[in-house]
Biopython code that builds the backbone (N, CA, C, O; Angstrom):
import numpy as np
from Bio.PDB.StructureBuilder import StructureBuilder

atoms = [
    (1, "UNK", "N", (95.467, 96.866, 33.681)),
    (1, "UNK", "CA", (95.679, 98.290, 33.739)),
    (1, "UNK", "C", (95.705, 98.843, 32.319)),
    (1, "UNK", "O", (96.169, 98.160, 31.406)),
    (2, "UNK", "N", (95.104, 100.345, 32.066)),
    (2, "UNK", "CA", (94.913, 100.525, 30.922)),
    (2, "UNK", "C", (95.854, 102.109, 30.866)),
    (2, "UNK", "O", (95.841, 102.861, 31.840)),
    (3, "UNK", "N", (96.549, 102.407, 29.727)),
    (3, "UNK", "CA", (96.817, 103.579, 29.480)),
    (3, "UNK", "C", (96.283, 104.593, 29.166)),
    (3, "UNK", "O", (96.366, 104.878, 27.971)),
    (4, "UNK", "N", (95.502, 105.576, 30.104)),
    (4, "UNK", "CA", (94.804, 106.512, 29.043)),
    (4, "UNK", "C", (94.317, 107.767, 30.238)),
    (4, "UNK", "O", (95.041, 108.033, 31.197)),
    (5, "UNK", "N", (93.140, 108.377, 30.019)),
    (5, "UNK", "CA", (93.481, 109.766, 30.591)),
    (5, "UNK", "C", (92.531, 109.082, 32.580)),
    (5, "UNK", "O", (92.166, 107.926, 32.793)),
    (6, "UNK", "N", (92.434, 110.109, 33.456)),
    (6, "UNK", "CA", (92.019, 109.607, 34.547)),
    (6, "UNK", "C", (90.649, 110.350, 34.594)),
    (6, "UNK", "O", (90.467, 111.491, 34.172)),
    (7, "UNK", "N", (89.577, 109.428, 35.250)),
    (7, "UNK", "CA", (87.956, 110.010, 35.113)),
    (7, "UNK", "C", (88.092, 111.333, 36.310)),
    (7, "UNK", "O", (87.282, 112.248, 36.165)),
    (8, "UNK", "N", (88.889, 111.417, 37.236)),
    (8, "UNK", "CA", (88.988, 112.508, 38.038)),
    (8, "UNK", "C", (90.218, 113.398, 37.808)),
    (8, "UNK", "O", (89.885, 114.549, 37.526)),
    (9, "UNK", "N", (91.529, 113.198, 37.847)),
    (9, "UNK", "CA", (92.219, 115.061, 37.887)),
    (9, "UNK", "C", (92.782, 114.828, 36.047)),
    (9, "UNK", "O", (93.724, 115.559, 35.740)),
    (10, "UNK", "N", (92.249, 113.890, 34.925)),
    (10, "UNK", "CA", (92.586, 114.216, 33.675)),
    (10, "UNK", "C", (93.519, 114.250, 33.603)),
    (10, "UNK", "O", (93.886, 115.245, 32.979)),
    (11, "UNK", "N", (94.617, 113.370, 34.079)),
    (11, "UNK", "CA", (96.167, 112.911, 33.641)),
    (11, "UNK", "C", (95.944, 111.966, 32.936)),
    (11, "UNK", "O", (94.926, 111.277, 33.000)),
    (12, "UNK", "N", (97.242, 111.752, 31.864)),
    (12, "UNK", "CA", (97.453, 110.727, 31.203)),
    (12, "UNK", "C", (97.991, 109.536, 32.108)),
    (12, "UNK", "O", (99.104, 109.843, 32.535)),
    (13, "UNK", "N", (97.609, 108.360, 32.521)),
    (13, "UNK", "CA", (98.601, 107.182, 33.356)),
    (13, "UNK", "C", (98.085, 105.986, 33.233)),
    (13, "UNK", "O", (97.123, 105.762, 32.499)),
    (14, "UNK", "N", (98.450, 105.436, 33.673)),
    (14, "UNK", "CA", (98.049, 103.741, 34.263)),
    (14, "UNK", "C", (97.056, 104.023, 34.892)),
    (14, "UNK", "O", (97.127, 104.657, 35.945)),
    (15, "UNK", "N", (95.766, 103.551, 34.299)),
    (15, "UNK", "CA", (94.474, 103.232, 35.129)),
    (15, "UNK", "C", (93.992, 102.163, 35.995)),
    (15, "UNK", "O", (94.187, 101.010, 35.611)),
    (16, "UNK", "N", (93.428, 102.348, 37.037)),
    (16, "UNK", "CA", (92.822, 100.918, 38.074)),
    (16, "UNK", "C", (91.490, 101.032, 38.136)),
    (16, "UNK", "O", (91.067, 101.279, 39.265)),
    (17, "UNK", "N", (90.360, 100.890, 36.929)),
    (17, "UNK", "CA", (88.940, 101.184, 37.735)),
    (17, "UNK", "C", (88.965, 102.588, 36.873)),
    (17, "UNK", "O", (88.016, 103.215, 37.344)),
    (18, "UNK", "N", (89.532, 103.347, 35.915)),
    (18, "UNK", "CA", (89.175, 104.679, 35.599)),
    (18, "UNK", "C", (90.086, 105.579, 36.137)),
    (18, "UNK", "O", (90.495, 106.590, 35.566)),
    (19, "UNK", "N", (90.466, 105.110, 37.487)),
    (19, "UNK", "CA", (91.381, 106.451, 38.161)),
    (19, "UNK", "C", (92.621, 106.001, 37.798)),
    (19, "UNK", "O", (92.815, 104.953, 37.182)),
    (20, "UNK", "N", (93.405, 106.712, 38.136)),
    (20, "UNK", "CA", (95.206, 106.701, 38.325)),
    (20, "UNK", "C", (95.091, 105.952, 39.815)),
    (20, "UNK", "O", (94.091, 105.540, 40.403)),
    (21, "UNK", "N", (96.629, 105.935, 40.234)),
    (21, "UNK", "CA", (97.249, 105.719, 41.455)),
    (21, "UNK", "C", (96.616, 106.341, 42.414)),
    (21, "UNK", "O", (95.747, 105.909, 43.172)),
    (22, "UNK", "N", (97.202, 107.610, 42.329)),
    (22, "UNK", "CA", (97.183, 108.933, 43.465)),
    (22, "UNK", "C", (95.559, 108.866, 43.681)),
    (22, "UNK", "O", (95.190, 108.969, 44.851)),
    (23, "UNK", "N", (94.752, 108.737, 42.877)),
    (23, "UNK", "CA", (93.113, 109.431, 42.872)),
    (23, "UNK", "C", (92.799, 108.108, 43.566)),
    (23, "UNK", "O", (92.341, 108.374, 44.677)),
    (24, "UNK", "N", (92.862, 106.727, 43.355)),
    (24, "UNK", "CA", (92.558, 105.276, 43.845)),
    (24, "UNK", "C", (92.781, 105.692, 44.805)),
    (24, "UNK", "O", (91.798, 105.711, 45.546)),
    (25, "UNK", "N", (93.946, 106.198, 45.347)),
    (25, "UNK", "CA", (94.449, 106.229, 47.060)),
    (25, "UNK", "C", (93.772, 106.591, 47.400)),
    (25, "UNK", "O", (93.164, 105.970, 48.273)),
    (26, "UNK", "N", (93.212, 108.219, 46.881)),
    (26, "UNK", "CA", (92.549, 109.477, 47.681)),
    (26, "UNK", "C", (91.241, 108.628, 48.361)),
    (26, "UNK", "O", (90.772, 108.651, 49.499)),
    (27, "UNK", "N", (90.805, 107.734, 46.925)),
    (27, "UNK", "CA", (89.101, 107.342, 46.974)),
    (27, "UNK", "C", (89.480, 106.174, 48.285)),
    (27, "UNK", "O", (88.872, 106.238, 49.354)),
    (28, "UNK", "N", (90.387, 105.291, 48.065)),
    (28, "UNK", "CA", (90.350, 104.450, 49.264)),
    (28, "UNK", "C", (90.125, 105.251, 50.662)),
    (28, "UNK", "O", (89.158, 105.079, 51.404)),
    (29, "UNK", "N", (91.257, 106.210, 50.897)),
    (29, "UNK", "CA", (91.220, 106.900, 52.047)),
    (29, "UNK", "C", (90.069, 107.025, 52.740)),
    (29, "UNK", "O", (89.853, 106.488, 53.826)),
    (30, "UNK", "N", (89.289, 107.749, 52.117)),
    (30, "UNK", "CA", (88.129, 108.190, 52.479)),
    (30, "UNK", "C", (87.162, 107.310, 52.659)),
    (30, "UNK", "O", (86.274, 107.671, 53.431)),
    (31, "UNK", "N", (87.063, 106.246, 52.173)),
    (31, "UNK", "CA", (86.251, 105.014, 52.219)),
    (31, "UNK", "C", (86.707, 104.564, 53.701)),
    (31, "UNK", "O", (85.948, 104.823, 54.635)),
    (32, "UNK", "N", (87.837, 103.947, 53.921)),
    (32, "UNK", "CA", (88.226, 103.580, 54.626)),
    (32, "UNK", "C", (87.984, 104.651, 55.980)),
    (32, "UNK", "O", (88.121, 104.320, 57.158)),
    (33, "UNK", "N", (87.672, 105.729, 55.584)),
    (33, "UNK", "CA", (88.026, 106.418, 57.316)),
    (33, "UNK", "C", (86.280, 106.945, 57.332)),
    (33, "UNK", "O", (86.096, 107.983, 57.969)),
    (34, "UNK", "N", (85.365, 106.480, 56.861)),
    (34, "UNK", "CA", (84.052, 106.242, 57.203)),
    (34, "UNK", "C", (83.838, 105.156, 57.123)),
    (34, "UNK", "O", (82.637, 105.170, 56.851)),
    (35, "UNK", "N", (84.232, 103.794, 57.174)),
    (35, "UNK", "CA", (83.856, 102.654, 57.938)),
    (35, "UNK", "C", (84.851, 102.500, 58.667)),
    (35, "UNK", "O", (84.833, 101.383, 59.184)),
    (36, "UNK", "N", (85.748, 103.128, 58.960)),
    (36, "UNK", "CA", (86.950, 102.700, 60.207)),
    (36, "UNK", "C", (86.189, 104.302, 61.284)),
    (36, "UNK", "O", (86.137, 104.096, 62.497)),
    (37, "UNK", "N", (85.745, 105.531, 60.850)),
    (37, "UNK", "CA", (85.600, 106.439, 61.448)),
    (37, "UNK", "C", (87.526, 107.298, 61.670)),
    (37, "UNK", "O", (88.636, 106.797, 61.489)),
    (38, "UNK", "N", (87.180, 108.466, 62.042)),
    (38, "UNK", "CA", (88.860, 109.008, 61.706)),
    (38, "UNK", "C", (89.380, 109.085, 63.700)),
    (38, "UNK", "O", (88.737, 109.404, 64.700)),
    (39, "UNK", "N", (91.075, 108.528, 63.451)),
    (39, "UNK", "CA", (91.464, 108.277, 64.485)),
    (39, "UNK", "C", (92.074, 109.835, 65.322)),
    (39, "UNK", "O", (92.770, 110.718, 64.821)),
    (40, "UNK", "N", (91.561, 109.755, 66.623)),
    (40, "UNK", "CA", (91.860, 110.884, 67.369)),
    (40, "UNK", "C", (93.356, 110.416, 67.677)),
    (40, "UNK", "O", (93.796, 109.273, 67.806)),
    (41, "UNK", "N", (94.278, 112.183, 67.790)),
    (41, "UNK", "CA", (95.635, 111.499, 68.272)),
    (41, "UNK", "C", (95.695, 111.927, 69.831)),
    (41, "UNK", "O", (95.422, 112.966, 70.432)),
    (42, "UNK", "N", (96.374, 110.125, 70.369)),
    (42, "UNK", "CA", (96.647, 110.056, 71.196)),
    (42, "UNK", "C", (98.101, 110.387, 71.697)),
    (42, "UNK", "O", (99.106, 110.113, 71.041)),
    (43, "UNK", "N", (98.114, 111.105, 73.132)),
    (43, "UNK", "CA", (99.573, 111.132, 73.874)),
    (43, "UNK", "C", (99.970, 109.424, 74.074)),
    (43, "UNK", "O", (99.334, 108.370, 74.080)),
    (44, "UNK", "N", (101.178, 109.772, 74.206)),
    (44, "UNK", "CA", (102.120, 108.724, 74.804)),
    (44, "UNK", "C", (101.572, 108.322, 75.507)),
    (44, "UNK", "O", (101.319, 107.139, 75.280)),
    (45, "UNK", "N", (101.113, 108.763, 76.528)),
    (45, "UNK", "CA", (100.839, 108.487, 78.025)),
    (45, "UNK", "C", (99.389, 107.635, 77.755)),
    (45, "UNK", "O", (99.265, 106.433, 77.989)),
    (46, "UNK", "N", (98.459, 108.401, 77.285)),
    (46, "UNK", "CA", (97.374, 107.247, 76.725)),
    (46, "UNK", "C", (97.402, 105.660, 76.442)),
    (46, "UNK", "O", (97.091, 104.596, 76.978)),
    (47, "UNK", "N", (98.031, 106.228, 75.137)),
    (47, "UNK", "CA", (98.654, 104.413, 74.563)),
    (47, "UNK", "C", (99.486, 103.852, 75.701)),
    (47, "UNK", "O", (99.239, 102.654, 75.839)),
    (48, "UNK", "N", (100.352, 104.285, 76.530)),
    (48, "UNK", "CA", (100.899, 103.542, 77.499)),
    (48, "UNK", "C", (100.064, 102.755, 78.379)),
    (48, "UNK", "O", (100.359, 101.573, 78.554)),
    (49, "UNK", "N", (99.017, 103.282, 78.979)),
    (49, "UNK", "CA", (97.676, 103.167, 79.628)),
    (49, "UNK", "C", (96.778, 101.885, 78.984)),
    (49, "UNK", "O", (96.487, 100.724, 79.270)),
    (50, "UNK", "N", (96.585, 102.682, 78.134)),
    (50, "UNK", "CA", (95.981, 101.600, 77.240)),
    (50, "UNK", "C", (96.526, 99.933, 76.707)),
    (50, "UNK", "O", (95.997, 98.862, 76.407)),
    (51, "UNK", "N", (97.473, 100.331, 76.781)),
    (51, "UNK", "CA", (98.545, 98.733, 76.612)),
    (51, "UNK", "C", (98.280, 97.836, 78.166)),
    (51, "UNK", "O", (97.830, 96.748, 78.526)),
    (52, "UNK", "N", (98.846, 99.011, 78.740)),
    (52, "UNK", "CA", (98.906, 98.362, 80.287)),
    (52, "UNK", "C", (97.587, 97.885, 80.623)),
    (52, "UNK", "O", (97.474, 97.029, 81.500)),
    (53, "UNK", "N", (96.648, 98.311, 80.066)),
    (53, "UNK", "CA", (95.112, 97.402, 80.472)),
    (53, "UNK", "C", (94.785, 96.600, 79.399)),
    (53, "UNK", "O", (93.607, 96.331, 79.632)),
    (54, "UNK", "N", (94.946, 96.303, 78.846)),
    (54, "UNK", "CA", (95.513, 95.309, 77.472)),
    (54, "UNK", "C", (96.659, 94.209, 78.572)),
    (54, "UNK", "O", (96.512, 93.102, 78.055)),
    (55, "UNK", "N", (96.999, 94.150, 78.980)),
    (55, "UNK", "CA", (97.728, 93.432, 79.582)),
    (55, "UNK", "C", (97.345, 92.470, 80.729)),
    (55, "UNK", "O", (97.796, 91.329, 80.828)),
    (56, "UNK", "N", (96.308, 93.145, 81.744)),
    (56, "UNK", "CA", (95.441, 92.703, 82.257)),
    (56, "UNK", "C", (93.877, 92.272, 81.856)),
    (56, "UNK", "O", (92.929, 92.249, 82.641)),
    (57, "UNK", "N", (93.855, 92.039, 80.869)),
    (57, "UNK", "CA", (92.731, 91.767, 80.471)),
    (57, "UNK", "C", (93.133, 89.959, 79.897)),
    (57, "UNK", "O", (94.096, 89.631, 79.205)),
    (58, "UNK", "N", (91.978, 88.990, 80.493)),
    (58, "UNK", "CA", (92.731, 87.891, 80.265)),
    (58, "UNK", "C", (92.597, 87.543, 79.185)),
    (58, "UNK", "O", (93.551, 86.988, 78.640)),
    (59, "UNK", "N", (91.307, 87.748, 78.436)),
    (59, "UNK", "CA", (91.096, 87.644, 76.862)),
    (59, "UNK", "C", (91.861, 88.258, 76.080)),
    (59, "UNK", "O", (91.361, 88.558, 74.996)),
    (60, "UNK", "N", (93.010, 88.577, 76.279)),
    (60, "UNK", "CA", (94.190, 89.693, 75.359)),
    (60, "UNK", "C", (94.912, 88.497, 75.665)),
    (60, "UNK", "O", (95.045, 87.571, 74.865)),
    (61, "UNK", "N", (95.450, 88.523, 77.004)),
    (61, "UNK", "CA", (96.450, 87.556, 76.958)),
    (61, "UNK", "C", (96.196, 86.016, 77.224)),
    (61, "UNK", "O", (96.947, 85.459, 78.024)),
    (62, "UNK", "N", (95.329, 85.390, 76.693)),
    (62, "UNK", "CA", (94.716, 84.309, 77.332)),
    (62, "UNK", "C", (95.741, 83.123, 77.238)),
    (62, "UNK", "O", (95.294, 81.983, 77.363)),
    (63, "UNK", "N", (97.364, 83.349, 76.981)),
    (63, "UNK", "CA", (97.798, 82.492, 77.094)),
    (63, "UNK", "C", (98.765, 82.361, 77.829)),
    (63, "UNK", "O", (99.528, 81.397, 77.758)),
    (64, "UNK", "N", (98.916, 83.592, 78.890)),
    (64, "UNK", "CA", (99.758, 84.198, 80.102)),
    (64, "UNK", "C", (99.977, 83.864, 81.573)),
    (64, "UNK", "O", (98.989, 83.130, 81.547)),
    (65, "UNK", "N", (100.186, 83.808, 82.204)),
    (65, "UNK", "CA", (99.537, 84.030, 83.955)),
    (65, "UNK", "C", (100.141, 85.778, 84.063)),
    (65, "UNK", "O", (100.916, 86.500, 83.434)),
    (66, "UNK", "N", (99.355, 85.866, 85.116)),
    (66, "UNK", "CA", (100.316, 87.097, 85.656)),
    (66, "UNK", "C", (100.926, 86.385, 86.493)),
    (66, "UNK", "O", (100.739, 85.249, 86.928)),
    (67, "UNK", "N", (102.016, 87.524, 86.758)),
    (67, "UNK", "CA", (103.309, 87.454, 87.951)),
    (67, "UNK", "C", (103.348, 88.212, 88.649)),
    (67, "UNK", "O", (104.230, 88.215, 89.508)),
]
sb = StructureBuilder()
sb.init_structure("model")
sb.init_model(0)
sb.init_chain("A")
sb.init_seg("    ")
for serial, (resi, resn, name, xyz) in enumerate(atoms, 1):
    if name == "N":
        sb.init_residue(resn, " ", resi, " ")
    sb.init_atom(name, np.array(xyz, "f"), 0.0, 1.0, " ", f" {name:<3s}", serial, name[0])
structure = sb.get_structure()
């Protein structure tokens, strides 16, 4: 890490790569949520749903029986 100014918002800090902290984050973020794509929010009731068929699925639980 180097001390000196940042190639994006021109603070003085600890560099990783040119950027600061905060700007690394920003750039990860965004990287990350175009190869992950950005997550829709789900109700409760969804994810509940969604678990519960997660549950029946035997390749989730392949080390289960049901009861």
């Amino acid at each position: 890490m180097v001390y000196d100014f940042c190639k994006k918002c021109g603070e003085k800090r600890n560099l990783k790569s040119g950027l600061c902290e905060d700007c690394q984050s920003v750039k990860d973020a965004e990287r990350m949520s175009h190869i992950y794509g950005v997550r829709e929010r789900q109700t409760k009731e969804d994810i509940e749903k969604e678990v519960a068929e997660k549950k029946h699925d035997k390749r989730f639980w392949w080390g289960t029986k049901d009861k």
